[in-house]
C-alpha positions in Angstrom: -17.3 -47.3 -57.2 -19.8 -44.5 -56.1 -23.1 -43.4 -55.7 -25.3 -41.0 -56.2 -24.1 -38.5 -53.0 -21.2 -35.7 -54.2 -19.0 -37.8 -51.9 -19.2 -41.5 -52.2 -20.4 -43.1 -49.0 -18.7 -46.8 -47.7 -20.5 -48.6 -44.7 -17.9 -51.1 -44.0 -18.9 -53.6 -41.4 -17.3 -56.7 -39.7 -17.2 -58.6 -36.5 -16.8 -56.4 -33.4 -13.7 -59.2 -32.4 -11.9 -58.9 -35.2 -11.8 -54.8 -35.1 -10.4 -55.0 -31.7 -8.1 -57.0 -32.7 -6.8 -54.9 -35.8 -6.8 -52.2 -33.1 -4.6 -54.5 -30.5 -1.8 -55.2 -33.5 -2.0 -52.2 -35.6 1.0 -53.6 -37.8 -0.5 -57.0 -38.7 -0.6 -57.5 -42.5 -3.7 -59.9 -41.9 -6.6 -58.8 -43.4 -9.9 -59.7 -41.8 -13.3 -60.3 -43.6 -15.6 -57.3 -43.9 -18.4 -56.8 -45.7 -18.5 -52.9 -48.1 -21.7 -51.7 -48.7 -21.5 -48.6 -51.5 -25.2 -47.8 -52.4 -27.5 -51.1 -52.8 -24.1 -53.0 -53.7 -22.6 -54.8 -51.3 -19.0 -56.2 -51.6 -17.3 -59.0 -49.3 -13.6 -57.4 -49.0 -10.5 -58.2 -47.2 -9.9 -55.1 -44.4 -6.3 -54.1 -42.7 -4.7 -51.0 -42.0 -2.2 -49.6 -44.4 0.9 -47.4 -44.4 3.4 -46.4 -42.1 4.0 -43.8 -39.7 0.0 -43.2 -40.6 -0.6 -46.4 -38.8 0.2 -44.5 -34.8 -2.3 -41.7 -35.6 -6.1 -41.7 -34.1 -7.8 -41.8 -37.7 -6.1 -44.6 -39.1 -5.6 -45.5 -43.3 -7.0 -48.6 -44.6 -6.7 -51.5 -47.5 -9.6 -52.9 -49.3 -8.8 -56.6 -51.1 -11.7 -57.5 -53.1 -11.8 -61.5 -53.7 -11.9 -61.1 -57.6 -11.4 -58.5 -60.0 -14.7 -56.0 -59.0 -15.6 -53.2 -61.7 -12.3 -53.7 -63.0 -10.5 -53.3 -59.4 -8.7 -55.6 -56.9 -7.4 -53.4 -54.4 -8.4 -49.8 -52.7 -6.4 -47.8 -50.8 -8.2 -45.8 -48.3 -6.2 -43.0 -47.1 -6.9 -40.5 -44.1 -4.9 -37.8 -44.9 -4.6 -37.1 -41.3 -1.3 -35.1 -41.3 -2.5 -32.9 -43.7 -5.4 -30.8 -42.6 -6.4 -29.7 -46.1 -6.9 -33.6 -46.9 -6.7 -32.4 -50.6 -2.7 -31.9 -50.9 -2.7 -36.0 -52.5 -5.7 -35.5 -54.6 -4.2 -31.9 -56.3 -0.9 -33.7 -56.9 -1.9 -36.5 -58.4 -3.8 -34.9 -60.6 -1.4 -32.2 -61.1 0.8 -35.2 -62.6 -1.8 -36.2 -64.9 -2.3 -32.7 -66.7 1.8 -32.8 -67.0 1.4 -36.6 -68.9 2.4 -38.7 -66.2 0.7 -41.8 -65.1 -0.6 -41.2 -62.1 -3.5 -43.4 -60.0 -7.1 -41.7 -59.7 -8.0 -40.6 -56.7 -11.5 -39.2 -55.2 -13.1 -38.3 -51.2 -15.0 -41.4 -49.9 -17.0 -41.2 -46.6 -16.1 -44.1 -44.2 -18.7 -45.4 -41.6 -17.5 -48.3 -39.8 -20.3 -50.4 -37.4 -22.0 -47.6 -38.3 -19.3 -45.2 -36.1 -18.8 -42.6 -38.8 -15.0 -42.1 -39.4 -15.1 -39.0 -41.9 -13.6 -38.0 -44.8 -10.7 -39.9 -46.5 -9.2 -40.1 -49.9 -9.4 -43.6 -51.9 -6.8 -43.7 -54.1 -6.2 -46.1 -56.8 -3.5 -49.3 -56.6 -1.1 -49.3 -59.1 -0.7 -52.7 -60.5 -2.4 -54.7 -62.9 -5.8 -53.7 -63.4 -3.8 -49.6 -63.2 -2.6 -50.7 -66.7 -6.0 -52.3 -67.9 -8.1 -49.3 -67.5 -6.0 -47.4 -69.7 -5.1 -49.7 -72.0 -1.8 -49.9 -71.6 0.3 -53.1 -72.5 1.5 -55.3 -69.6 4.4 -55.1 -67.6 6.8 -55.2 -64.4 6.0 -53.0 -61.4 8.2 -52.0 -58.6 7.4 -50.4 -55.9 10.1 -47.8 -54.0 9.8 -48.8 -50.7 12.9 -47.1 -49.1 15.9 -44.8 -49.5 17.4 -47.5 -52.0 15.2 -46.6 -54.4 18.0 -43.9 -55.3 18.9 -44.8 -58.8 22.6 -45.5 -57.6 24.8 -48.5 -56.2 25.6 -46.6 -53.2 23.1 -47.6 -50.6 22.4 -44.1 -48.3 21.1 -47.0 -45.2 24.1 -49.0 -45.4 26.7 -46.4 -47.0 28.2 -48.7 -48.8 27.9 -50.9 -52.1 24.3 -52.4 -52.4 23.9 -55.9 -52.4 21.6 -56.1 -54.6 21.4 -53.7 -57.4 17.6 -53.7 -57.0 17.5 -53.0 -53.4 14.8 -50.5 -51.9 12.1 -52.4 -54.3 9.5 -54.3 -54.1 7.9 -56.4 -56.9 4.5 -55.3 -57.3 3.8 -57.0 -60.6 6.5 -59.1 -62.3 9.1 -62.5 -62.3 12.8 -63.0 -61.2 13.3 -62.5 -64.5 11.9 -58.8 -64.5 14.2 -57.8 -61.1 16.7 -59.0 -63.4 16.0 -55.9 -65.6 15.5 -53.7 -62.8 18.9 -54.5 -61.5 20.4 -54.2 -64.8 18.8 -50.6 -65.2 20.0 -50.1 -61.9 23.5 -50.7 -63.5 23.5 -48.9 -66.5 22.5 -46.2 -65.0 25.5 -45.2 -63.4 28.2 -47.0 -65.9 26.9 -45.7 -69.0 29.9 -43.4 -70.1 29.3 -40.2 -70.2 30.0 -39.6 -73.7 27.6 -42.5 -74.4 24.6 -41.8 -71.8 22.3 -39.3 -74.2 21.8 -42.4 -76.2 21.8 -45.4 -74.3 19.5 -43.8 -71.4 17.0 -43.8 -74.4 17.0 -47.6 -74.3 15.7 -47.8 -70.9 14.4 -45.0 -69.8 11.5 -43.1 -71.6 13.1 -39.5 -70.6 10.3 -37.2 -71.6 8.2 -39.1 -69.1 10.7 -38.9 -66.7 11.0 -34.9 -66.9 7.9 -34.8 -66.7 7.8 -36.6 -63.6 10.6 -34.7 -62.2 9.2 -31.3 -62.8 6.0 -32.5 -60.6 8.2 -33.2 -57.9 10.3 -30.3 -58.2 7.6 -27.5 -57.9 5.3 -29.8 -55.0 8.3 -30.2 -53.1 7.7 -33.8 -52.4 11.2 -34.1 -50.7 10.8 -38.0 -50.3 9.6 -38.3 -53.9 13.2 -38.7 -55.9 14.1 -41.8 -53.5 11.0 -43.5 -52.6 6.9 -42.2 -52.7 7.1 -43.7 -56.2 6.9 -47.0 -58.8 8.7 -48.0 -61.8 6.5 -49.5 -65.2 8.2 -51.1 -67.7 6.0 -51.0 -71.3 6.2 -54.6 -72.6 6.0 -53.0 -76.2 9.2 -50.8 -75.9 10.9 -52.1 -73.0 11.1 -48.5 -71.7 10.3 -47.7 -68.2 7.8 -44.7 -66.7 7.7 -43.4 -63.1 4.3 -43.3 -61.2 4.0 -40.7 -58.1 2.5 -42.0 -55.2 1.9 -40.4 -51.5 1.8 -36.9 -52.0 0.0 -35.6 -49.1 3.9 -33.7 -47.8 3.5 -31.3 -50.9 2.2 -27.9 -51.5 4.5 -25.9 -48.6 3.9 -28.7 -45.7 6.6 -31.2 -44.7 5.9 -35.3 -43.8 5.4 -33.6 -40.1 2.4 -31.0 -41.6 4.8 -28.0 -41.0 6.0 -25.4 -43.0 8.6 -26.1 -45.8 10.1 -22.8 -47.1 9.4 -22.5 -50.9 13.0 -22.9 -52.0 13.8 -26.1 -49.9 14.4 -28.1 -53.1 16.6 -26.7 -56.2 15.1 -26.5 -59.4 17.1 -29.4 -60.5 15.9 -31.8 -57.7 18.0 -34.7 -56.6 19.2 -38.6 -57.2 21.6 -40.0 -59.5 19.3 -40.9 -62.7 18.0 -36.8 -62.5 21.8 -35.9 -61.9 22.9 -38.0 -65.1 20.1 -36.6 -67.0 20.2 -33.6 -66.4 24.4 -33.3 -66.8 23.0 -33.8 -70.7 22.3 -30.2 -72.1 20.0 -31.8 -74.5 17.5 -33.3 -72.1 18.5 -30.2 -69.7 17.2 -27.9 -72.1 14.0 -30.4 -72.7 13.3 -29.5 -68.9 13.8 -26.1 -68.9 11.5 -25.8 -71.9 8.9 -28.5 -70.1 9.7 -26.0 -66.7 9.1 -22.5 -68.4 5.7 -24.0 -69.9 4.4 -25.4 -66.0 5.0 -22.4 -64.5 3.3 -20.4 -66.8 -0.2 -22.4 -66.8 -0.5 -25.2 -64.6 1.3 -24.4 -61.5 -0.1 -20.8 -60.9 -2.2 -19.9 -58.4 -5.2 -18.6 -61.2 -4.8 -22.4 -62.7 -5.4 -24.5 -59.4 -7.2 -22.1 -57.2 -10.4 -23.3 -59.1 -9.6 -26.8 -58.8 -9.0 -26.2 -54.4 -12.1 -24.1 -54.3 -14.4 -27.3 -56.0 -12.7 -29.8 -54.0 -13.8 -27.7 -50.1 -16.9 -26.9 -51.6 -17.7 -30.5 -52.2 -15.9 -31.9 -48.9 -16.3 -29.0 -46.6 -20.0 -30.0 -45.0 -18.1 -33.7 -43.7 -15.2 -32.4 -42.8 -17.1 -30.5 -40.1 -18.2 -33.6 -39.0 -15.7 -35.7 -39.0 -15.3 -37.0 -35.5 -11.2 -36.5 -36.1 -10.8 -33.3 -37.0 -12.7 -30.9 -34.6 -9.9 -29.1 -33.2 -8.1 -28.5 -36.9 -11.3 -27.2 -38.6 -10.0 -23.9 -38.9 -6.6 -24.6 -39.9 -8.7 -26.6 -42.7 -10.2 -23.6 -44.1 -6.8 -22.0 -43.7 -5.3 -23.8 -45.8 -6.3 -23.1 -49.4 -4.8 -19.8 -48.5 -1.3 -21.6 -47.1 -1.6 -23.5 -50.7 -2.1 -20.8 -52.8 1.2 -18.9 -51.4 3.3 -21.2 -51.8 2.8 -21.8 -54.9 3.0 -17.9 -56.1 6.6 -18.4 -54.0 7.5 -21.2 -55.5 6.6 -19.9 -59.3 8.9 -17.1 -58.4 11.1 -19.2 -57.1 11.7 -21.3 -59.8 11.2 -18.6 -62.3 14.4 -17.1 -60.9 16.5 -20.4 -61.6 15.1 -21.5 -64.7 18.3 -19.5 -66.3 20.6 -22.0 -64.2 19.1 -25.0 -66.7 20.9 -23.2 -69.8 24.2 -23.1 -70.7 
């Protein structure tokens, strides 16, 4: 959806009531009805706030359900990026996942005006479910979503510190039957009692491991520290019965933490962390795969010459609402500090990395 501004501009209006009342409960999972005007269309959507923590900040996130299937989308995530006062740190990761071949959901600034109160910039990303898989032609399937530190590839639950009771714990079923849990538990499983001897091989069966270290070497060098336990989904391909990993909420990257502070450049090793990485990467095979895959990232697309174009066109195009956005007055200048807070870290990290790429060989 967009028109024909740089920046996309959504008018979303609904009953003055019903605002105050998603205002009173800020946790209800009740959408109300609002009407989405983008250009001269005009869309009757379901409206609620979305996320977590992001939910007891001033500039809140938002969730767009469209009655049908509209342009080929059912749901729109609306985020505000508020902790991060670049508002670009999701945007540049996602699509730092998508040059490495991951899936990863498309993402682009919107402009949100509510009763016409201008709200400001946020970012709308895609939802992965369904229609995620349509637009790239990709065949059907299971999704899961990680919800919580179960999502940890192991039977050990890190909440409860003890045996899971179910396998599948820390999911949710995004797309999929009882049937399809039934695999994810089982994955769950073999996992961690393949034997050793027998894990290069069977892993294969279930797991599509170039995707995977792919994935994992996105998370490694944008230090998304929640992103190897939750802050992603699972796809199974209903042609191979293989499954991918999807990133999702990548705004805690880049050298800033979930709380927008610092995070030293060598906070996560290069090998990264849960039990499926730790079982993978204990094969020298697929440990030389990603010190191969590694070597090649940090020599083109996680340098500072390689993204410094692609921050540079993202503030030129935001930069002129962002000083206008009724939020973000007193961080405007830590917003133009930013690219500069980016760009570091990433020459550190490089380094960084570059230093223990030697640890991934035998």
């Amino acid at each position: 959806m967009s028109n024909q501004r740089d920046i996309p501009s959504y008018k979303i209006e609904l009953d003055p009531s019903d605002l105050k009342k998603m205002k009173k409960d800020i946790w209800s999972e009740d959408p109300v009805e609002a009407t989405l005007t983008v250009g001269n269309n005009c869309y009757d959507i379901g409206f609620l706030f979305r996320g977590a923590h992001i939910r007891k900040v001033k500039k809140k996130s938002y969730q767009f359900i469209f009655p049908s299937v509209t342009s080929g989308i059912k749901e729109l995530h609306i985020n505000s990026e508020y902790i991060d006062k670049s508002l670009i740190r999701n945007k540049l990761s996602l699509d730092f996942f998508s040059t490495l071949g991951v899936l990863s959901p498309k993402s682009n600034h919107v402009l949100i005006t509510i009763n016409d109160d201008f709200q400001g910039v946020y970012l709308q990303l895609e939802s992965v479910d369904r229609y995620f898989l349509k637009t790239r032609n990709l065949p059907k399937g299971p999704i899961f979503y990680a919800e919580n530190d179960n999502a940890n590839f192991s039977l050990i639950s890190p909440i409860r510190e003890g045996l899971k009771k179910r396998f599948e714990s820390g999911y949710s079923c995004k797309e999929g039957t009882s049937d399809d849990r039934a695999i994810l538990a089982d994955l769950i499983y073999q996992i961690n009692t393949i034997p050793p001897d027998e894990f290069e091989s069977a892993i294969q069966n279930y797991v599509n491991v170039d995707k995977y270290l792919r994935w994992l070497a996105g998370v490694v060098c944008t230090q998304n520290y929640d992103g190897f336990i939750h802050n992603y989904a699972l796809y199974r391909r209903s042609d191979n019965g293989l499954f991918e990993i999807i990133p999702w909420d990548y705004d805690a990257t880049w050298g800033r933490d979930i709380h927008g502070d610092e995070m030293e450049y060598d906070y996560i090793p290069i090998e990264g962390y849960n039990t499926l990485t730790g079982r993978i990467l204990d094969i020298s095979s697929f440990r030389e795969q990603y010190h191969d895959l590694m070597a090649g990232i940090l020599d083109k697309e996680f340098t500072p010459e390689y993204q410094e174009q692609k921050i540079k066109k993202l503030y030129q195009k935001i930069a002129p609402y962002v000083e206008e956005d009724p939020y973000l007055h007193n961080s405007i200048d830590q917003f133009y500090e930013e690219p500069d807070v980016i760009l570091s870290y990433i020459k550190s990290r490089n380094r960084y990395l570059r230093g223990h790429l030697s640890d991934l060989l035998p």
